[in-house]
Short mmCIF file of the C-alpha atoms (twelve columns), coordinates in Angstrom:
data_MODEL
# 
_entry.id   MODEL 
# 
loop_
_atom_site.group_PDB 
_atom_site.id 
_atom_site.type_symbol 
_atom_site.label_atom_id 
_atom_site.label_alt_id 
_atom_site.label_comp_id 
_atom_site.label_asym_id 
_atom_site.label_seq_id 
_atom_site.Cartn_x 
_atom_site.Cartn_y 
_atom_site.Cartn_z 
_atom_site.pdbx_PDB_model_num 
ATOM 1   C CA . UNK A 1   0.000   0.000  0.000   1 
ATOM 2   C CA . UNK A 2   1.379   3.223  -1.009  1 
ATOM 3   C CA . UNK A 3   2.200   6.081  1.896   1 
ATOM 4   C CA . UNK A 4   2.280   9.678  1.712   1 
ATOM 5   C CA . UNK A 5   6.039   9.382  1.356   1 
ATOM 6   C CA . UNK A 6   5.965   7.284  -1.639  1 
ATOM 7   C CA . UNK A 7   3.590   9.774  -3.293  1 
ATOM 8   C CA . UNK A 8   5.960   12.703 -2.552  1 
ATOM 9   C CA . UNK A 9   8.745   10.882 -4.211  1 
ATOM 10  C CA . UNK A 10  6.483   10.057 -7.323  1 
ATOM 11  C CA . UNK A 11  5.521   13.653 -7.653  1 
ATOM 12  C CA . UNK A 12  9.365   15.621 -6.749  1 
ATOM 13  C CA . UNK A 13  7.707   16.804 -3.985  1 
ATOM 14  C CA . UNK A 14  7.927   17.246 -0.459  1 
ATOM 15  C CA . UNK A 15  5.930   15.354 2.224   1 
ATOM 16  C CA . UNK A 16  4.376   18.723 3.251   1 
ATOM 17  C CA . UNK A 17  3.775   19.548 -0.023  1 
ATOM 18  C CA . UNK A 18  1.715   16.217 -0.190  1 
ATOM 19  C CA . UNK A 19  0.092   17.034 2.971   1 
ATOM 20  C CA . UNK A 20  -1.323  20.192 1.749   1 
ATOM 21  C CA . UNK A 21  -3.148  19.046 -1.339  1 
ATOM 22  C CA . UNK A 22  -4.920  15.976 1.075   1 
ATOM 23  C CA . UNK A 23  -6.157  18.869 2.879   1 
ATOM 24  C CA . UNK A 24  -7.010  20.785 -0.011  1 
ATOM 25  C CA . UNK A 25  -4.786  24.066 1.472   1 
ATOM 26  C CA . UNK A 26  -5.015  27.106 -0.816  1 
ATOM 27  C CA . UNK A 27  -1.015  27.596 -0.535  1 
ATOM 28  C CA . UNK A 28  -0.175  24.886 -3.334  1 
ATOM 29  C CA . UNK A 29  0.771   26.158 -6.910  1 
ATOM 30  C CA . UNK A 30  -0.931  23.989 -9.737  1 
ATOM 31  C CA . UNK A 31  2.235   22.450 -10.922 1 
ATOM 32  C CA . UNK A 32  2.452   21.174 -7.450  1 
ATOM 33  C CA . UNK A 33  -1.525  20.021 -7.497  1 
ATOM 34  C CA . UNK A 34  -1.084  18.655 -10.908 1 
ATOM 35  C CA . UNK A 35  1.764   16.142 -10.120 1 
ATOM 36  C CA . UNK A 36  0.973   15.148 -6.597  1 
ATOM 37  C CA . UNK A 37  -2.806  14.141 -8.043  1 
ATOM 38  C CA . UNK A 38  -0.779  11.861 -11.100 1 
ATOM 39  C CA . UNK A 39  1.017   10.503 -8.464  1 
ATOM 40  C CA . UNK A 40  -1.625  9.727  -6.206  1 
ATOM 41  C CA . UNK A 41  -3.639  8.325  -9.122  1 
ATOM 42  C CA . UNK A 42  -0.876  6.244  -10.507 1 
ATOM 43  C CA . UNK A 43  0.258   5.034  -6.635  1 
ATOM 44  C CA . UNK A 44  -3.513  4.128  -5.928  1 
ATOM 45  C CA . UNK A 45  -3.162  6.404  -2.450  1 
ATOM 46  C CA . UNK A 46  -5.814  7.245  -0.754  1 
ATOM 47  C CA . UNK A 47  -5.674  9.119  2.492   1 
ATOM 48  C CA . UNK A 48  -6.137  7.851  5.949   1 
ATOM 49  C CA . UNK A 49  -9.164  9.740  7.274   1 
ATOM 50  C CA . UNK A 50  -7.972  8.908  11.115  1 
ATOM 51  C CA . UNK A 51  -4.863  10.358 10.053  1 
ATOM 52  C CA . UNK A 52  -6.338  13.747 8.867   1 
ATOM 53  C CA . UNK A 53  -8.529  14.130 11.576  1 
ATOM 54  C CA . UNK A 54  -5.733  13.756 13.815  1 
ATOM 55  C CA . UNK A 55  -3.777  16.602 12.508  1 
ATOM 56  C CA . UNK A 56  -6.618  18.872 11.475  1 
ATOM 57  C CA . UNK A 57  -9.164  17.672 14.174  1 
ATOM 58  C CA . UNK A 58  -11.870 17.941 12.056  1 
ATOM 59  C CA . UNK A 59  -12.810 15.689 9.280   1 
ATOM 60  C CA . UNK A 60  -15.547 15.411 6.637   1 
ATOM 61  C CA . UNK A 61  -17.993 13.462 8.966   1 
ATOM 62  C CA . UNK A 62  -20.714 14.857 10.413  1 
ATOM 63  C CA . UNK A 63  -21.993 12.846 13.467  1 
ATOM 64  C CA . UNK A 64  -25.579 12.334 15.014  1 
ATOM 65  C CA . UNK A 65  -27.128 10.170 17.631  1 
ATOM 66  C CA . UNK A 66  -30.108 8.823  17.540  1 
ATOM 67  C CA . UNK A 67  -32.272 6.637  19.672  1 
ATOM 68  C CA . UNK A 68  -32.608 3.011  17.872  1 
ATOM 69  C CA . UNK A 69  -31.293 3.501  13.613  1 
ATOM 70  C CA . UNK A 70  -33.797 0.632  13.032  1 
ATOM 71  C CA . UNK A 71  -37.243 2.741  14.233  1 
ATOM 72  C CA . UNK A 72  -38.674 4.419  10.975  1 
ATOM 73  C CA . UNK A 73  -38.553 7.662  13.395  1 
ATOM 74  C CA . UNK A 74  -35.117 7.692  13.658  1 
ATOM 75  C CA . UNK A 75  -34.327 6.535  10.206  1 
ATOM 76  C CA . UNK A 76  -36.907 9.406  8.876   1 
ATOM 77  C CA . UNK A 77  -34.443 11.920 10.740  1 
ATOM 78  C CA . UNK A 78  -31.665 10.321 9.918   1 
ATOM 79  C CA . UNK A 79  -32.004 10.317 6.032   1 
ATOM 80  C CA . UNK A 80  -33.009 13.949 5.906   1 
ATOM 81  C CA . UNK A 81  -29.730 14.731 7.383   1 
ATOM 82  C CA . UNK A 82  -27.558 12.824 5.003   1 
ATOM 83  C CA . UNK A 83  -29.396 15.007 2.382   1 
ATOM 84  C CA . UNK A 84  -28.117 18.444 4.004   1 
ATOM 85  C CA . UNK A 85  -25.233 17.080 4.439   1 
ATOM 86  C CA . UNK A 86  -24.183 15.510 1.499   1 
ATOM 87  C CA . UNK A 87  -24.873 18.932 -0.328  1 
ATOM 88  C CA . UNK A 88  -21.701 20.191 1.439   1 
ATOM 89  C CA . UNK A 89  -19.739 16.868 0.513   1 
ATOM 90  C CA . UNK A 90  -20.113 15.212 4.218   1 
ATOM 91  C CA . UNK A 91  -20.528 11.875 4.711   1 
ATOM 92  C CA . UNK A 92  -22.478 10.495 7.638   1 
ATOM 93  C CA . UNK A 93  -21.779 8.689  11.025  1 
ATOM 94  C CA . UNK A 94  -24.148 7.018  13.156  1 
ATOM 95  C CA . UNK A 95  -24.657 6.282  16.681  1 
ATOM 96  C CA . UNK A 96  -27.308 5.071  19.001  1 
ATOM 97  C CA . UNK A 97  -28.218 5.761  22.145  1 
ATOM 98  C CA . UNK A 98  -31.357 4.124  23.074  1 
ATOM 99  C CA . UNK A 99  -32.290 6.772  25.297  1 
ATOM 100 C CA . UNK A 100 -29.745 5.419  28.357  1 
ATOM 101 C CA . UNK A 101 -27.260 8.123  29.575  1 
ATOM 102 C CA . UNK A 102 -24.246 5.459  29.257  1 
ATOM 103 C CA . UNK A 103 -24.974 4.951  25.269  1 
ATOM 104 C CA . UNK A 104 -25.595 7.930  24.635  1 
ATOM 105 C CA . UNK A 105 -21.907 9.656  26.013  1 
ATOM 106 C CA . UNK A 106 -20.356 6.581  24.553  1 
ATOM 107 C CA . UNK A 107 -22.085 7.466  20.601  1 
ATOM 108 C CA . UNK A 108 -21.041 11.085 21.255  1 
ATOM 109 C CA . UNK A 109 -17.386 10.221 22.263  1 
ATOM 110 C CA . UNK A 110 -16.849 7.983  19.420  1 
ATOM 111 C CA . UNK A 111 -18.313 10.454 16.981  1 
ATOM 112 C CA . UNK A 112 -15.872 13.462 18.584  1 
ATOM 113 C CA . UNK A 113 -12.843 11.271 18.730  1 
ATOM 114 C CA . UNK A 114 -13.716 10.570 14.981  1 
ATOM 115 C CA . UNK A 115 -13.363 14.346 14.322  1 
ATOM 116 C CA . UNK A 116 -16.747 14.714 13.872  1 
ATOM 117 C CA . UNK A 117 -17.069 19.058 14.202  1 
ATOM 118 C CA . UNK A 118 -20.723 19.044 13.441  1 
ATOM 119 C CA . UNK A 119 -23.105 16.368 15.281  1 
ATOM 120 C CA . UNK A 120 -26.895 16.295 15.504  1 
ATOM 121 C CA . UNK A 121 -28.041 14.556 19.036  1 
ATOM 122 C CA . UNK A 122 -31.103 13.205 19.700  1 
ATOM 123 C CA . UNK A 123 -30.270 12.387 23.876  1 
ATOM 124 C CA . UNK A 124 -32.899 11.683 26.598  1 
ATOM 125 C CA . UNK A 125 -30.650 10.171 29.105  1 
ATOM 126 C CA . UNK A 126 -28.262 12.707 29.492  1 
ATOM 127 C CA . UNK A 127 -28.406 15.304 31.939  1 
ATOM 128 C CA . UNK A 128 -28.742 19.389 30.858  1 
ATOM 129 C CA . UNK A 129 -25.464 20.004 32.547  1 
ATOM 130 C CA . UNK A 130 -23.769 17.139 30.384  1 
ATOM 131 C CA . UNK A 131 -24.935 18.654 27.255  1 
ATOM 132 C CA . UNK A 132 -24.188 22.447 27.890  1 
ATOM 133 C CA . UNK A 133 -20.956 20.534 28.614  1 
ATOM 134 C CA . UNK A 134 -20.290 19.234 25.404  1 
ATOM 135 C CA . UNK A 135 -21.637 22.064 23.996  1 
ATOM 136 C CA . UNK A 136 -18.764 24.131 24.822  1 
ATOM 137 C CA . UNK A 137 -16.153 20.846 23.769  1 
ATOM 138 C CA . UNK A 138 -18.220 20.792 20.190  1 
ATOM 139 C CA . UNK A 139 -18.871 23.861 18.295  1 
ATOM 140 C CA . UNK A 140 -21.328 22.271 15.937  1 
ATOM 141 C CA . UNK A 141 -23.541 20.102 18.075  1 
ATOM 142 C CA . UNK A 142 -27.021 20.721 17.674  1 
ATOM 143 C CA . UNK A 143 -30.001 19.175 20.006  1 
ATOM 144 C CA . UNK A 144 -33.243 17.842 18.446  1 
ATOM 145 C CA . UNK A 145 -36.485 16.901 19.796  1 
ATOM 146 C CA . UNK A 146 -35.382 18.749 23.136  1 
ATOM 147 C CA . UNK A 147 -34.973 22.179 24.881  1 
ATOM 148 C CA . UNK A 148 -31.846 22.353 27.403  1 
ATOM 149 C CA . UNK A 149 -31.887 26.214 29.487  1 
ATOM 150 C CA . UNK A 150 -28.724 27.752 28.646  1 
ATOM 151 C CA . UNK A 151 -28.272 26.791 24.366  1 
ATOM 152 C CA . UNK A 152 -31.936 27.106 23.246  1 
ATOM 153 C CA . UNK A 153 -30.261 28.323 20.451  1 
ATOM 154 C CA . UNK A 154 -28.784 25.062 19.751  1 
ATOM 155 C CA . UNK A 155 -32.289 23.121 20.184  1 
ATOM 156 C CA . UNK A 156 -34.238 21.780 17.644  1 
ATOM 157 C CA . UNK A 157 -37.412 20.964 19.362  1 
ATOM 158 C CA . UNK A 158 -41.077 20.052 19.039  1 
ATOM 159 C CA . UNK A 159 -43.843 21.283 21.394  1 
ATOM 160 C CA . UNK A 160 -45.074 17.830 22.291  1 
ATOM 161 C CA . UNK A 161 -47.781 19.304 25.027  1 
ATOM 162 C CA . UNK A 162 -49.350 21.169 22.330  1 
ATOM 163 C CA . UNK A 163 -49.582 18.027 20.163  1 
ATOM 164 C CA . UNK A 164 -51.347 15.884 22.897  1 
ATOM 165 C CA . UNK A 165 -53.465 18.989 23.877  1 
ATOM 166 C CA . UNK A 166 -55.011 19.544 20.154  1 
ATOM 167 C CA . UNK A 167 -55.395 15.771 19.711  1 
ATOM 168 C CA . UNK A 168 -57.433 15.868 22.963  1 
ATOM 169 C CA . UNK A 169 -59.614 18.627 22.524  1 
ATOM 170 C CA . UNK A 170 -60.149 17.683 18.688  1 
ATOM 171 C CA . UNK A 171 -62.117 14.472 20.402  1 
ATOM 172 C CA . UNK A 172 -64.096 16.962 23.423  1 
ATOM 173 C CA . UNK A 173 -64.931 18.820 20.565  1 
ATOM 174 C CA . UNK A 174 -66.419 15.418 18.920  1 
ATOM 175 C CA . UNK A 175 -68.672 15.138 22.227  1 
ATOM 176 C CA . UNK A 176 -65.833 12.631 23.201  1 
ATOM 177 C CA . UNK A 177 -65.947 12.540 27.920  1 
ATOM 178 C CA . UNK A 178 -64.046 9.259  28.482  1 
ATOM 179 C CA . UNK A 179 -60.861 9.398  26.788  1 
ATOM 180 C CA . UNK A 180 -58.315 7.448  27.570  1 
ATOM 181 C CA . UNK A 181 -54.574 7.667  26.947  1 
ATOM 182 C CA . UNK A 182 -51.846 4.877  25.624  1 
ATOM 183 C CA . UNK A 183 -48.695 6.438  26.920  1 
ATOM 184 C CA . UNK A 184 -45.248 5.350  26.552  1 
ATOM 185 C CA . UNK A 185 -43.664 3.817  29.807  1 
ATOM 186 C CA . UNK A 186 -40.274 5.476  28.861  1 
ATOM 187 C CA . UNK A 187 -39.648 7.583  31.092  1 
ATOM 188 C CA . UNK A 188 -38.161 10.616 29.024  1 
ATOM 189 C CA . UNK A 189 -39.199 14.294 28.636  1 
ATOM 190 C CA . UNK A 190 -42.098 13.553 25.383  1 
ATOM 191 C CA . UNK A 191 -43.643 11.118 27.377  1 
ATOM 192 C CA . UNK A 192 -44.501 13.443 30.445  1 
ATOM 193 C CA . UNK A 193 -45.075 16.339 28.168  1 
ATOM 194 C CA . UNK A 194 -47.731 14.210 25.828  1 
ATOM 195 C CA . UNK A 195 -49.533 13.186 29.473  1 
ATOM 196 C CA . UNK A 196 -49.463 16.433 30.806  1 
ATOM 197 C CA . UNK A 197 -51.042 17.538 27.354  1 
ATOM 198 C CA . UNK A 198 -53.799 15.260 27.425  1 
ATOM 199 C CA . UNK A 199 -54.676 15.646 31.325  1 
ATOM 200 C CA . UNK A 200 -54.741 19.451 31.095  1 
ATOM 201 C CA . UNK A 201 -57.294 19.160 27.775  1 
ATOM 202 C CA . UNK A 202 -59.323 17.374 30.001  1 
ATOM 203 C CA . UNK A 203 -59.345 19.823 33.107  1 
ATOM 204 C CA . UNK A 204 -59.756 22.804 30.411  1 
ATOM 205 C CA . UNK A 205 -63.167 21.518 29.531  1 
ATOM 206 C CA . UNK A 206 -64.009 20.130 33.181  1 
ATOM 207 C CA . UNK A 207 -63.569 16.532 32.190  1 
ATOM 208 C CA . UNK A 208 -62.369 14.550 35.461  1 
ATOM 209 C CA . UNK A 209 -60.808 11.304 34.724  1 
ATOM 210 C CA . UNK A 210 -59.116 8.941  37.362  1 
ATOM 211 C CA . UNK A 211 -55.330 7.242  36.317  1 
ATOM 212 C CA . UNK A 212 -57.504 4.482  35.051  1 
ATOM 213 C CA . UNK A 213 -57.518 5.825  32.072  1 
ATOM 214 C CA . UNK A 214 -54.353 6.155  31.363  1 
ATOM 215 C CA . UNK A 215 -52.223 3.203  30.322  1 
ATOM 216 C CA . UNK A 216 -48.378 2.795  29.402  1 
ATOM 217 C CA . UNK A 217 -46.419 0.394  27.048  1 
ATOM 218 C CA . UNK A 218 -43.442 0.062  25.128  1 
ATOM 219 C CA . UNK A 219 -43.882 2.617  22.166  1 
ATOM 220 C CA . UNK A 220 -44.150 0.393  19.608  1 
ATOM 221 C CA . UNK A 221 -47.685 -1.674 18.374  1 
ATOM 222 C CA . UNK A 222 -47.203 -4.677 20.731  1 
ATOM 223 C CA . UNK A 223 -47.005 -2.153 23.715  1 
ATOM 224 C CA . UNK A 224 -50.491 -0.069 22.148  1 
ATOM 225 C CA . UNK A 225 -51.911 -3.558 21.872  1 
ATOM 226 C CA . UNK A 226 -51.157 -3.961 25.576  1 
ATOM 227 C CA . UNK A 227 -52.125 -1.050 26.914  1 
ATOM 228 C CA . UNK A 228 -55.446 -1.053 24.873  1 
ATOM 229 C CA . UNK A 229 -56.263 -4.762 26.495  1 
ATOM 230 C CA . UNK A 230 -55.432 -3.208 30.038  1 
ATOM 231 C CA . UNK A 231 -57.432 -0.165 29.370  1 
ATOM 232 C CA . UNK A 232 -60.643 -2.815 28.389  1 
ATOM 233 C CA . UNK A 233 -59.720 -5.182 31.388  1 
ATOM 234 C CA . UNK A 234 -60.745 -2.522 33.501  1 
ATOM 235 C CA . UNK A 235 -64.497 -2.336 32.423  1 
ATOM 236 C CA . UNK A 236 -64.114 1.637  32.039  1 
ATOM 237 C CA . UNK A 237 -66.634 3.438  29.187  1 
ATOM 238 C CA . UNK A 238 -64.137 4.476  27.290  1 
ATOM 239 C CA . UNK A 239 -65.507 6.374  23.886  1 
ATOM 240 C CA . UNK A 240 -62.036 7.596  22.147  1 
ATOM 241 C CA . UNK A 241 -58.537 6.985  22.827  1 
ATOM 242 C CA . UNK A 242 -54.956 9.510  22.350  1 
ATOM 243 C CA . UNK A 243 -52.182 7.266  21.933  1 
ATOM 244 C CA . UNK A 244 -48.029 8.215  22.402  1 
ATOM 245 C CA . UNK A 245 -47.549 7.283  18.403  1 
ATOM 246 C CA . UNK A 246 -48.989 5.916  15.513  1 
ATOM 247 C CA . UNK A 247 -47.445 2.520  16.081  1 
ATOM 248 C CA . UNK A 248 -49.313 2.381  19.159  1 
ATOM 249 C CA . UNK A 249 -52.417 3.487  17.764  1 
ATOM 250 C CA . UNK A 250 -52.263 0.530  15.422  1 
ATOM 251 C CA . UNK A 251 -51.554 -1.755 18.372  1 
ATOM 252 C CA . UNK A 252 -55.120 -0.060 19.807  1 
ATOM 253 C CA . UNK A 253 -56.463 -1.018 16.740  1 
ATOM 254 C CA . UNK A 254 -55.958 -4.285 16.519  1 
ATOM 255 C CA . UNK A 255 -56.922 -5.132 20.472  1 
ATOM 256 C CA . UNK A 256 -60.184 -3.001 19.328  1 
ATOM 257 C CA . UNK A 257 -61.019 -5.721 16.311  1 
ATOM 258 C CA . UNK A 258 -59.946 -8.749 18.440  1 
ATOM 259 C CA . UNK A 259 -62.730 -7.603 21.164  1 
ATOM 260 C CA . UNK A 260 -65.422 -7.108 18.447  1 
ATOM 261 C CA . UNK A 261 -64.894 -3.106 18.608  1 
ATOM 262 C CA . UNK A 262 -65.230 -0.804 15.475  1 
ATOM 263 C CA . UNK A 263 -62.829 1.919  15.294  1 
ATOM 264 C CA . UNK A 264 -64.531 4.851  14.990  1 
ATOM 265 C CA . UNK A 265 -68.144 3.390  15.709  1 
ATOM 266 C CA . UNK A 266 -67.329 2.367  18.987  1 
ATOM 267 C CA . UNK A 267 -64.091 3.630  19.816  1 
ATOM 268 C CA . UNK A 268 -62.311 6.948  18.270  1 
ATOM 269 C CA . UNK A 269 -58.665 7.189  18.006  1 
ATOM 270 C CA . UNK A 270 -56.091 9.414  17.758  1 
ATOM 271 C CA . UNK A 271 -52.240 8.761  17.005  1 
ATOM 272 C CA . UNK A 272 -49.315 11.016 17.003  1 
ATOM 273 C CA . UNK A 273 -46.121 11.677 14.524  1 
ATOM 274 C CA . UNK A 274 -47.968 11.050 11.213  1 
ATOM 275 C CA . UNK A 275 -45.523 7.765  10.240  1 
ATOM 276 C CA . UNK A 276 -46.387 5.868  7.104   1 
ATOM 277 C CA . UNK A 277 -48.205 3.751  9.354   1 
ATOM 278 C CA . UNK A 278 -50.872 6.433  9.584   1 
ATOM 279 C CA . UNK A 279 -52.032 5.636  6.201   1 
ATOM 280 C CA . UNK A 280 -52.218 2.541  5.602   1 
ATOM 281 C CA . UNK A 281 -53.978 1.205  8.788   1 
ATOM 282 C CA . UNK A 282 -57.801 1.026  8.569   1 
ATOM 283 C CA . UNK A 283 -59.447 3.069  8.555   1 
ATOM 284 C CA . UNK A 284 -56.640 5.761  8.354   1 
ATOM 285 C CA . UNK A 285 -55.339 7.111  11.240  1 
ATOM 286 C CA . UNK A 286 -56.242 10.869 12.210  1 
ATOM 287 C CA . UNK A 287 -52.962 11.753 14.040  1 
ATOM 288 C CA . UNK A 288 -50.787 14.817 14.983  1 
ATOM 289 C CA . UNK A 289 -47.663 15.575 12.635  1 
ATOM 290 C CA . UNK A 290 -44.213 15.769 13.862  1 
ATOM 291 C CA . UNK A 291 -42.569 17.112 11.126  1 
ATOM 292 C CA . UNK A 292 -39.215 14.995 11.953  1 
ATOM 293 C CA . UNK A 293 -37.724 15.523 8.305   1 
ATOM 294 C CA . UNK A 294 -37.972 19.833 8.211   1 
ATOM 295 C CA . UNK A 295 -36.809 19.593 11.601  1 
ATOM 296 C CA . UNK A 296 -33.707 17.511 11.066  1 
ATOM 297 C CA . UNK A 297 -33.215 19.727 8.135   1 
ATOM 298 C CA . UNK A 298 -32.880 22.413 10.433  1 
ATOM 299 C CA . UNK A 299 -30.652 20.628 12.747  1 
ATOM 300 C CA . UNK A 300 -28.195 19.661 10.010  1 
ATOM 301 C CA . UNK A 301 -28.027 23.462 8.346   1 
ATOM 302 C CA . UNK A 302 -27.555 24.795 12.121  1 
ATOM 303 C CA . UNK A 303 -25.040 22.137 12.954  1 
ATOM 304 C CA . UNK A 304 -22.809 22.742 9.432   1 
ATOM 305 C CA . UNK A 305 -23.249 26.470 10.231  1 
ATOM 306 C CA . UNK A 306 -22.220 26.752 13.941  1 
ATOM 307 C CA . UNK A 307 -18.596 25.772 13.533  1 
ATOM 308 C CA . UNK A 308 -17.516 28.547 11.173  1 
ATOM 309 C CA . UNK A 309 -19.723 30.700 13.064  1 
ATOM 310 C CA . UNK A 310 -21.566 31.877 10.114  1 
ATOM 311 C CA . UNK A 311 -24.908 33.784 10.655  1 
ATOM 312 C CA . UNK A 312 -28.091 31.592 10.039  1 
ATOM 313 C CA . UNK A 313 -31.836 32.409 10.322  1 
ATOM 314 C CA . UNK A 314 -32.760 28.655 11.202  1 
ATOM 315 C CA . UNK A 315 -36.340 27.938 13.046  1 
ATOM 316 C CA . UNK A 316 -35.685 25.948 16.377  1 
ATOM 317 C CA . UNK A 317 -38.894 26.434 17.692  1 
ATOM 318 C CA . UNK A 318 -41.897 23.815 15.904  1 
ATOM 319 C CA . UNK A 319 -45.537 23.458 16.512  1 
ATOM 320 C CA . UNK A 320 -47.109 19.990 16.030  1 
ATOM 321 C CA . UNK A 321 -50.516 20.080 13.949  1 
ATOM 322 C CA . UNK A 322 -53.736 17.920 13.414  1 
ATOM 323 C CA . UNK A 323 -53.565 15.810 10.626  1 
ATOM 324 C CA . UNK A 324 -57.818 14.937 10.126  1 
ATOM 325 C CA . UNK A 325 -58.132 11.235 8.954   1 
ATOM 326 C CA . UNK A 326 -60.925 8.575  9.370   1 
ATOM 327 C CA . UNK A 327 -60.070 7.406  12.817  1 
ATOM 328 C CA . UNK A 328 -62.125 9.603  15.128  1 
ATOM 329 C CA . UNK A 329 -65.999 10.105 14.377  1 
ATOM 330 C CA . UNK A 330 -68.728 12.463 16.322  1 
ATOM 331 C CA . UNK A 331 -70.934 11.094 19.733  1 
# 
């Protein structure tokens, strides 16, 4: 395998001279540019990336952490990043976190130690101190799907009350009085906010439920199945349901058809997040939108921005809305 050396001594060069056409440095004349690229062409060279980033501490990676790369969330968010990015001839590295404060540091120290200068984080285990920490280590890390006091500026996030709030009163508004909730039993900052949401819709229009209504599971449509066969195991008139996500909502769905339930003849529903999902259930799902992809988007022009410190109008701030489906009917 040919080394840098080699290449200098194909191309009359110096090492440094070498060196500075890898890093594509203005201060190289084109005689220089033209042989040292014959020579690297001709040699095969290619240059180590670990290398580079050593010496320059930056590299062409941009980083970002998500929760689980397999969830269709996550992947959403993660391939409307690679599109910024790639614009500005970045490639992308991935880590997971899976929402646990250990994972999470151990993604972001990998991706910094790979020279990663930009780096999008979607974090719910770490603490706000830890990330204002890193925030001063990383000049272009970004936060999505989460506020942190102190770098709002750097946030990315989604007003998930709001989202649970307008999916609540949409069903009040229906005549809907026993909703229930499917809630997510992680215990992160969404989940609380999506509760608090729904509860306060409620007390707005002097609806008083007990916590038998509410129900948690694993966020996915085995957990909504779950929670929807706890919900029914209680013998509680329940008319309409607000679940975490869509995924969930299709779980609800199907512990609905298994107990000889119509959705929305007997039982309304509402999801949240607007997945692919949402349309192809049946009937379609009326849900919230979390417009993941613009907001990554965001994340990705804010985080390629922030390290040359170049001035950016960027929206941070995003308000879910009510995406009006086939899944919720009037009492």
């Amino acid at each position: 395998m040919a080394t840098i050396k080699d290449v200098a001594k194909a191309a009359g060069v110096s090492v440094a001279t070498v060196s500075r056409v890898v890093n594509h440095s203005p201060q190289v004349s084109q005689s220089a540019l033209d042989a040292v690229t014959a020579a690297m062409k001709k040699l095969n060279y290619r240059p180590n990336a670990a290398a580079r980033a050593l010496v320059n501490q930056t590299t062409n990676y941009v980083g970002i952490v998500v929760n689980d790369a397999s969830d269709p969330f996550f992947g959403m968010l993660i391939t409307a990043v690679d599109k910024v990015i790639r614009q500005f001839d970045k490639q992308l590295l991935i880590g997971c976190g899976y929402h646990n404060a250990n994972d999470e540091r151990r993604a972001l120290e990998f991706l910094i130690n790979s020279g990663c200068e930009s780096i999008i984080l979607h974090a719910k285990g770490l603490s706000d101190q830890e990330i204002r920490d890193y925030c001063q280590r990383v000049r272009g890390l970004v936060i999505i799907n989460r506020s942190v006091d102190g770098i709002e500026e750097r946030c990315v996030s989604l007003d998930n009350y709001h989202g649970a709030f307008i999916a609540t009163t949409h069903l009040i508004k229906q005549g809907h009085r026993q909703i229930a909730c499917v809630a997510s039993d992680q215990d992160i900052e969404d989940t609380h906010e999506r509760i608090r949401g729904y509860s306060d819709a409620l007390t707005q229009h002097g609806i008083a439920l007990t916590q038998n209504y509410i129900e948690s599971g694993t966020p996915t449509a085995e957990g909504g199945s779950t929670a929807m066969m706890n919900l029914l195991s209680k013998s509680l008139e329940i008319t309409a349901v607000v679940a975490y996500n869509d995924y969930m909502a299709a779980g609800v769905f199907e512990t609905l058809e298994e107990n000889g339930l119509n959705v929305p003849e007997n039982i309304s529903v509402v999801g949240f997040d607007d997945a692919l999902i949402a349309q192809f259930v049946r009937p379609r799902l009326t849900t919230v939108r979390y417009p993941i992809a613009i907001m990554a988007q965001h994340a990705a022009q804010l985080a390629l921005a922030l390290p040359s410190q170049n001035s950016t109008e960027i929206t941070t701030s995003f308000t879910p809305t009510l995406v009006l489906r086939n899944s919720t009917a009037t009492l």
